[in-house]
N, C-alpha and C positions, 0 to 999 in steps of 0.2 A: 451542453450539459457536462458536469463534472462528475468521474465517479471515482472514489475510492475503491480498491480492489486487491483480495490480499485472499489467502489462505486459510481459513478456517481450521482447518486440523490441521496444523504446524506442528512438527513435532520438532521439539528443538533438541532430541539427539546428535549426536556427530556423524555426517555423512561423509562417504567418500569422497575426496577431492572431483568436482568436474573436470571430464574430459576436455582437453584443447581441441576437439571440435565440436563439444554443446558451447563449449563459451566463445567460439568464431561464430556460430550458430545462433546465439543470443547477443551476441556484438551487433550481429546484422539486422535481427530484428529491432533491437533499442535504440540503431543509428535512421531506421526505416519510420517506426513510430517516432523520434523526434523530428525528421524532418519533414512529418506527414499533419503536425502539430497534435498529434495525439498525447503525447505522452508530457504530464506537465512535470514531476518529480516521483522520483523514487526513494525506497530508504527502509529501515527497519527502525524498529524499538529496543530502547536499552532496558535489560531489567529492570533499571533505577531511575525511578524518576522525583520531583520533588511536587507535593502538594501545597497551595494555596488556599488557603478559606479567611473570609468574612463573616464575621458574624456578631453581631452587637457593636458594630463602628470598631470590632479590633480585627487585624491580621491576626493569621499565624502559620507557620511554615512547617511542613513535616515533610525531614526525607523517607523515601520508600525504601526496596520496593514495596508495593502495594500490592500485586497479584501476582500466582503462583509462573513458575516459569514456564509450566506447561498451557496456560492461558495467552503468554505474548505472541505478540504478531512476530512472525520469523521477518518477514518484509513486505511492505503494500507500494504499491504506486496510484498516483495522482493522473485519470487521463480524461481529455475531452474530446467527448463526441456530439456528432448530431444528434445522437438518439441512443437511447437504452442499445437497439437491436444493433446499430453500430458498435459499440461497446462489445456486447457478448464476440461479434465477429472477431477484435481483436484479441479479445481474452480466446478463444480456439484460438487462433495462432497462436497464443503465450502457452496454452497449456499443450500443443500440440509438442511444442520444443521441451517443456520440463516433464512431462510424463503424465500420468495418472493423478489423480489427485483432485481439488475444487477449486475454486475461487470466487469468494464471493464479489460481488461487484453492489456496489451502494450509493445511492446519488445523493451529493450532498450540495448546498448553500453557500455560494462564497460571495465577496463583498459585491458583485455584480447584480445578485437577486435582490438585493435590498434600494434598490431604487436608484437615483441619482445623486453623486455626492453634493 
């Protein structure tokens, strides 16, 4: 199973630089999670993205951004587990390293649920 997983109340203020040992800290856990095959990608959102639409057989293209910046994801990652409850397990480890806070965790669909190509 695959879950998206990201932080819900992101505040995108300016935070203090991390410590050189939450980020030895967090090295360790993201080199643990990849070679435990947990961890499929990571990454953040740019304010600005570009929209597509269809409609009546025409394109058209509209730069953003589209939603406020206190609405973007600061950063999510992509990881797969056996099951939900493995999931949460390694989000307490993630959230045990970065502090207080949530992370939502969300199972989503990719080209494998859809049958055989």
């Amino acid at each position: 199973m695959q879950f998206l997983v990201y932080d819900p109340n992101y505040n995108p203020e300016p935070a203090a630089p991390p410590s050189p040992e939450f980020m030895e800290e967090m090295g360790k856990f993201i080199a643990e999670a990849t070679k435990a095959g947990i961890l499929v990608a990571t990454g953040s959102l740019q304010p600005k993205g570009t929209r597509l639409r269809l409609s009546g057989g025409k394109f058209s293209v509209t730069d953003g951004p589209f939603i406020e910046a206190k609405e973007l994801l600061g950063g999510f990652a992509v990881i797969q587990t056996k099951s939900l409850e493995e999931a949460i397990e390694w989000c307490k480890r993630f959230r045990k390293i970065v502090g207080d806070g949530e992370s939502e965790i969300v199972p989503f669909n990719g080209p494998d649920d859809f049958g055989p190509a």
